[in-house]
C-alpha positions in Angstrom: 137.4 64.0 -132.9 140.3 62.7 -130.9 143.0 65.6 -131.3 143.0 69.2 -131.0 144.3 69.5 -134.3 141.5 68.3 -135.7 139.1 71.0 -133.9 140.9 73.2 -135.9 143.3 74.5 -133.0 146.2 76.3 -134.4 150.0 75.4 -134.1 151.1 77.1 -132.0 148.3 77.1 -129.0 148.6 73.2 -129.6 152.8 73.7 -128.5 151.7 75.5 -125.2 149.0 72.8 -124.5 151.5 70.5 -125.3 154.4 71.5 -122.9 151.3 70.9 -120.3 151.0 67.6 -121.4 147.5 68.1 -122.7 147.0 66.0 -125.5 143.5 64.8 -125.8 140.2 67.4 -125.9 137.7 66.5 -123.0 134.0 66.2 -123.5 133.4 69.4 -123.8 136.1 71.1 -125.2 135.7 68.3 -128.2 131.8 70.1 -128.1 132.8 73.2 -128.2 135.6 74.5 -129.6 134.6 73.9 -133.4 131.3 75.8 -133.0 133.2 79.0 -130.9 136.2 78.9 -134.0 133.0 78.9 -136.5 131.9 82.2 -135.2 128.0 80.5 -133.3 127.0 81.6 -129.9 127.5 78.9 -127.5 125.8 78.0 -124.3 128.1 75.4 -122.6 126.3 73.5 -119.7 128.8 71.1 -118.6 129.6 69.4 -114.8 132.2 71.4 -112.5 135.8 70.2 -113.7 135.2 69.1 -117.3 137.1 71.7 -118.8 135.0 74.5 -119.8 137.8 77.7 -119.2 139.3 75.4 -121.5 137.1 75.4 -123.7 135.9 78.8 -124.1 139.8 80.4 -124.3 141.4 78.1 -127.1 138.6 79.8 -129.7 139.5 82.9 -128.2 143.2 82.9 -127.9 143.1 81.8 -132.1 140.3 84.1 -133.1 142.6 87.3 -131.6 145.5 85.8 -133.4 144.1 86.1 -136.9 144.4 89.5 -137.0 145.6 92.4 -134.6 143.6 95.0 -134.0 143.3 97.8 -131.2 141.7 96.4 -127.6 140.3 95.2 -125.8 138.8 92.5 -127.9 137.7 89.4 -125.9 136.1 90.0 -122.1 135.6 87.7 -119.7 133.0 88.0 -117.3 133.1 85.9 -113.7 131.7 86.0 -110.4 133.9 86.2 -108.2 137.7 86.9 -107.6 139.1 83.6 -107.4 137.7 82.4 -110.5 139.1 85.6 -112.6 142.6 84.9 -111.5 141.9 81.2 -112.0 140.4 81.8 -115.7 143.8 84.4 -116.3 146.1 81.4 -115.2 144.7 79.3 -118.3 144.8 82.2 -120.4 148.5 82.7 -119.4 149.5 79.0 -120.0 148.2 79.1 -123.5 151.5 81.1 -124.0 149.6 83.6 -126.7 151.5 86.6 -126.8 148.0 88.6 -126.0 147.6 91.2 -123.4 145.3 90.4 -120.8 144.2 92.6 -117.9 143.0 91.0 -114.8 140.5 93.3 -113.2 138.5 92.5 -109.8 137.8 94.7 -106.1 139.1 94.2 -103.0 142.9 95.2 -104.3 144.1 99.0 -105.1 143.9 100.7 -108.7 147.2 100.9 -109.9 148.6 97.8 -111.1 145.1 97.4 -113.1 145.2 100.5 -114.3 148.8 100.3 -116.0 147.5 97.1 -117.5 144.9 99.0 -119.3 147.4 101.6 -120.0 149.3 99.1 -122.1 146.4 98.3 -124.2 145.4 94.8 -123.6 143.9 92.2 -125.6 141.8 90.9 -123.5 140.0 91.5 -120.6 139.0 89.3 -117.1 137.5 90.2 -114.6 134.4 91.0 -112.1 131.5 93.1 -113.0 131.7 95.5 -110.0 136.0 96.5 -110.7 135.2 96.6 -115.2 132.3 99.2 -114.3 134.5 100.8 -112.3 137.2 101.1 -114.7 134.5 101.6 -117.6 133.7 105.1 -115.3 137.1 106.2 -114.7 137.5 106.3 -118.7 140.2 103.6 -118.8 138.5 101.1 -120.1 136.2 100.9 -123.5 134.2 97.9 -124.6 132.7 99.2 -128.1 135.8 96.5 -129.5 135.2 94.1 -127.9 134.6 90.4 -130.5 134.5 87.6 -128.3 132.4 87.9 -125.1 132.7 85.1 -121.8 130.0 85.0 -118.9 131.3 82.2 -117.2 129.0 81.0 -114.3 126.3 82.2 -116.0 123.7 81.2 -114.1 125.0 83.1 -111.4 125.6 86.2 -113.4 122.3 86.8 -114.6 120.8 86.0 -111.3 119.1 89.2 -109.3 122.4 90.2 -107.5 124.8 90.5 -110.4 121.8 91.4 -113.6 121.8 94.8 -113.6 125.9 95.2 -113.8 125.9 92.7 -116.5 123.4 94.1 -118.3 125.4 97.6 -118.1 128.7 95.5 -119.1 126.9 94.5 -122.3 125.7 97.1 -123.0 128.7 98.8 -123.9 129.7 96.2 -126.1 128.4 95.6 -129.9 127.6 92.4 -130.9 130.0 90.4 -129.8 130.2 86.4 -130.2 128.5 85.4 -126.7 129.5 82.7 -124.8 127.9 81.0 -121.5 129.1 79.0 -119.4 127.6 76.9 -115.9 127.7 74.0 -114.6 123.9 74.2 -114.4 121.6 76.7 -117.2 118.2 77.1 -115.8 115.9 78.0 -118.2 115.5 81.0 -117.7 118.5 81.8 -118.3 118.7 80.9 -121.5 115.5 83.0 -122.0 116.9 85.8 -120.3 119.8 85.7 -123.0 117.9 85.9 -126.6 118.4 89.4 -126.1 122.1 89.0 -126.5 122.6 86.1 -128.4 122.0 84.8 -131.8 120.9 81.2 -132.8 123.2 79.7 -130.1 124.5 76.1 -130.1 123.8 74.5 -126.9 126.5 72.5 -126.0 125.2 69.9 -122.6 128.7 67.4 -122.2 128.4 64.9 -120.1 130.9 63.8 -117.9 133.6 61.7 -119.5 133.2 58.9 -117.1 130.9 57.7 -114.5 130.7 59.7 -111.6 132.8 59.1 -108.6 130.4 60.7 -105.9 128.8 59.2 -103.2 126.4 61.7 -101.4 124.5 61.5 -98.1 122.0 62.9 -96.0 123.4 62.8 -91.9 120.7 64.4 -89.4 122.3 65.9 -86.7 121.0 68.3 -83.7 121.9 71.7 -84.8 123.6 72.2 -81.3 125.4 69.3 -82.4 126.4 70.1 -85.4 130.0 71.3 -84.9 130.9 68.1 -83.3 129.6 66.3 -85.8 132.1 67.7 -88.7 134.8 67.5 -86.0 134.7 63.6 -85.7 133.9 63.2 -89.8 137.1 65.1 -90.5 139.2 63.6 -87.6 138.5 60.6 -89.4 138.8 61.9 -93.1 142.3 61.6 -94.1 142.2 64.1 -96.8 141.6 67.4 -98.0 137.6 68.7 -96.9 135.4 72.1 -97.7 133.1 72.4 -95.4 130.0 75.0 -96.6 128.4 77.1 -94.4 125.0 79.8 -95.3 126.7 83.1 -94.1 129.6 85.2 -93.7 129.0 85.2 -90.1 128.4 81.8 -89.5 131.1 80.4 -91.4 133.6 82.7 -89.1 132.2 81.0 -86.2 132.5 77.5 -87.5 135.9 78.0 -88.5 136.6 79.5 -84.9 135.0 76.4 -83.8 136.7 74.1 -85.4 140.0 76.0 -84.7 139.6 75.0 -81.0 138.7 71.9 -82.0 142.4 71.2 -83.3 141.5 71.3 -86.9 143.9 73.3 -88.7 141.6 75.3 -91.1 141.6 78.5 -93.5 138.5 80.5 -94.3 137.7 81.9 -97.5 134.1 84.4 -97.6 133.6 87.5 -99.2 134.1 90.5 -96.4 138.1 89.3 -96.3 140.8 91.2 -98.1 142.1 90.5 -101.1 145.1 89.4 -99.9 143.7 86.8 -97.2 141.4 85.1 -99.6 144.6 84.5 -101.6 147.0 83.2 -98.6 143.6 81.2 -98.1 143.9 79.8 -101.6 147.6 79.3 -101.8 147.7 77.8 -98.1 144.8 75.1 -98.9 146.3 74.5 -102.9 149.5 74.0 -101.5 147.9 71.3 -99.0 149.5 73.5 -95.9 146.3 73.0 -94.6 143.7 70.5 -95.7 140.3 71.8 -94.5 138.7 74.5 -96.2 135.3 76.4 -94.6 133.9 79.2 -97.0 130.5 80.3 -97.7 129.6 79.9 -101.7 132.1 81.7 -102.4 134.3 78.8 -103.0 131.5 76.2 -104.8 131.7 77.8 -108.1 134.4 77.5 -110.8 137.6 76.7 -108.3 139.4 74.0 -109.3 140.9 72.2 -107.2 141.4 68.9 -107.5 142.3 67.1 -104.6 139.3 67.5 -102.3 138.2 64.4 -101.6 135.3 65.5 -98.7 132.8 67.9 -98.7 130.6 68.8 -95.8 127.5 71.0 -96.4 127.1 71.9 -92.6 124.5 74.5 -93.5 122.0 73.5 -96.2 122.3 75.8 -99.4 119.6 78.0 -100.9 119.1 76.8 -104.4 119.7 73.0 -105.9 121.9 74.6 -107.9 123.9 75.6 -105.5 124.3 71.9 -103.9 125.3 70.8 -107.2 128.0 73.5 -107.3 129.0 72.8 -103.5 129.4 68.9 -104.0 131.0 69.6 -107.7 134.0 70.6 -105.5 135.0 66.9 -105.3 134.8 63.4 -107.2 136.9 65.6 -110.4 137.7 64.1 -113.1 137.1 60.6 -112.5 138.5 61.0 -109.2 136.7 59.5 -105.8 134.5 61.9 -104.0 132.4 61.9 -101.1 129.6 65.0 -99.7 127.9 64.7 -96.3 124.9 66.8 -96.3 123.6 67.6 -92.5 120.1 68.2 -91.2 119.1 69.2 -88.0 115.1 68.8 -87.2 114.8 72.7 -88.1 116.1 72.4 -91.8 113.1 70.0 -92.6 110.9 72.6 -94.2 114.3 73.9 -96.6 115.4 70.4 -97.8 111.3 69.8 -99.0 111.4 72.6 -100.7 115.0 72.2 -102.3 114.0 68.7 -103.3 110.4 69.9 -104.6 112.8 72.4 -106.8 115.0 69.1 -108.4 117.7 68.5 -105.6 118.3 65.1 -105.7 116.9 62.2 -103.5 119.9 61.6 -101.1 120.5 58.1 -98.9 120.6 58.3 -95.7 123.7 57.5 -93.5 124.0 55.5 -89.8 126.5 57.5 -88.1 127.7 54.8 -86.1 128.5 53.0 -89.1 129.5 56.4 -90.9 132.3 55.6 -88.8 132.8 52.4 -87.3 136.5 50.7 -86.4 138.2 54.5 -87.3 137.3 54.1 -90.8 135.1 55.9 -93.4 132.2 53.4 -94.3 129.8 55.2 -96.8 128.4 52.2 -98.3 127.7 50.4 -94.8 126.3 53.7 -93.0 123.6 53.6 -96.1 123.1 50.2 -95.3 122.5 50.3 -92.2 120.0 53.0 -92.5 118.2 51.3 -95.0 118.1 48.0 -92.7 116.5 49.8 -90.0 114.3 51.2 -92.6 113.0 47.8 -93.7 112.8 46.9 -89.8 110.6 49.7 -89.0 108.6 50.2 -92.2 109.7 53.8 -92.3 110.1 55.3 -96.0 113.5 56.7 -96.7 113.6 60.4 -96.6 110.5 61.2 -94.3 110.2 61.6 -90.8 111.8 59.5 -87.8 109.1 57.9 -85.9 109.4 58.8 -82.5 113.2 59.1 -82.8 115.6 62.0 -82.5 118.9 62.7 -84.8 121.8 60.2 -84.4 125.2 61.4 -82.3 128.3 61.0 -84.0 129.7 58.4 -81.8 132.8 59.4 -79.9 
């Protein structure tokens, strides 16, 4: 199918996409949307940027047009703030006439709570703010039709299960509806519980990646340095990833002194400096982002051409949502990966768990003549391989990590 027509999207949803300029259905929108509007349970396990809020809130926006009814009857689920306000923004631009309630922490009651007043439609928001709202008596689920989890994976993981579970509880048989970029299978396991006889929808991405991915070692007492000179050198918008709430405030006060004009985005930060965060790195005010994990799910931003896992993450999945940051829809994209000598025994074990089997870069000619040179500084690594007989990915025989050059 090449038209949304043709997925059976109504009239007057296809006007609003149309006023964006959206024409064509991506991979998995073309997936997904005809099993949603048929009433089926759908798991949708599709690369970061492909379209998925998409996806999920065309079937939804037409189902709660068919018939009015009292509210709320569509919920969104998500993980964190940013993603809520950036799944309500789609909603909004569909132009629906719905009421929609966007419901997360971190901001007072009162604005929320007159949205619920109103009645709405629909519902977006984080697990922590609807329980809260479901125990002040202003908000009741028992309605509710059409039921998101987007960043599932994440959801039903040990930190946010037992909300979810509570959230879903209140509900009654709704049409289900997950959403990651990656669906471990337990997951899906985890899920039969709440969902019947789902389609699983696994797109693709439209194109061939973009991405070139490396492995740089680096001295952990070097490692500040070492992001200083790749983004010196980077001409364009970077996220540079960090393990902890504490340590990504130090390396943005680090890089801060370095002369790298940065915002910080982690999770003990108001509600109102995450957003100036967001609108000052969007905007392109500032080009260098440092955040915890915060910012690898869902976010979409598209210009980020650079990112820079300075800490190494706990999970493949996370690595593949950290890198998904960049190389967008069929757009160039490059992630530096760092390891210092004490991150040897976490990277065995993240690649015994399915991360993926990453070149290693030459910093020297990472950067050589002021310009970046992915392809040569895996060449030259793999020269010196062939020179020494060492094995790509093990240990360096009697040498030490490379220094980034000055």
């Amino acid at each position: 199918m090449s038209t949304f027509a043709e997925l059976g999207v109504n009239a007057r949803t296809l006007a609003a996409l149309s006023r964006q300029g959206i024409t064509e259905p991506l991979a998995v929108q073309a997936d997904a949307v005809p099993a949603l509007l048929d009433g089926d349970d759908v798991v949708i396990e599709a690369p970061t940027g492909s379209g998925k809020s998409l996806a999920f809130l065309l079937p939804l926006v037409d189902r709660l047009r068919e018939r009015s009814g009292p509210g709320p009857r569509a919920l969104v689920v998500t993980p964190t703030r940013e993603l809520a306000i950036q799944v309500e923004r789609v909603f909004v631009s569909l132009e629906s006439g719905l009421k929609c309630a966007l419901l997360y922490g971190g901001v007072g009651y009162a604005t929320q709570t007159l949205a619920l007043k109103q009645g709405p439609d629909v519902v977006i928001g984080t697990p922590g703010r609807i329980l809260d709202m479901i125990g002040k008596r202003l908000l009741a689920l028992s309605r509710v039709e059409y039921a998101v989890l987007d960043e599932a994976d994440e959801m039903l993981d040990a930190g946010f299960a037992p909300d979810v579970e509570r959230i879903l509880a209140q509900t009654y048989e709704p049409q289900m509806v997950l959403a990651s970029a990656t669906m471990p299978d337990w997951v899906t396991r985890l899920m039969r519980k709440h969902m019947q006889d789902p389609v699983h929808i696994n797109s693709a991405p439209g194109e061939e990646s973009k991405l070139e991915h490396g492995l740089l070692r680096a001295r952990r007492d070097d490692k500040v340095q070492v992001v200083s000179r790749l983004l010196k050198i980077h001409p364009g918008a970077a996220i540079v990833f960090g393990r902890t709430k504490h340590g990504v405030r130090k390396l943005h006060r680090d890089l801060t002194r370095l002369g790298h004009e940065c915002v910080l985005l982690q999770g003990d930060l108001t509600q109102g400096a995450r957003d100036r965060a967001m609108d000052h790195f969007r905007s392109g005010r500032s080009n260098l982002l440092v955040a915890t994990n915060v910012a690898a799910r869902g976010l979409d931003i598209s210009h980020v051409s650079l990112i820079v896992n300075f800490d190494l993450p706990d999970t493949p999945q996370w690595l593949t949502h950290r890198v998904g940051r960049t190389a967008r829809n069929g757009a160039e994209g490059w992630a530096i990966t760092l390891l210092a000598p004490e991150d040897s025994t976490l990277w065995s074990r993240l690649r015994r768990e399915g991360a993926p089997d990453l070149p290693e870069l030459d910093a020297q000619a990472l950067l050589e003549l002021g310009q970046w040179r992915y392809r040569a500084a895996v060449a030259a690594v793999q020269s010196a391989e062939r020179r020494s007989g060492r094995r790509r990915g093990g240990r360096r025989r009697g040498g030490r990590p490379q220094a980034i050059p000055a």
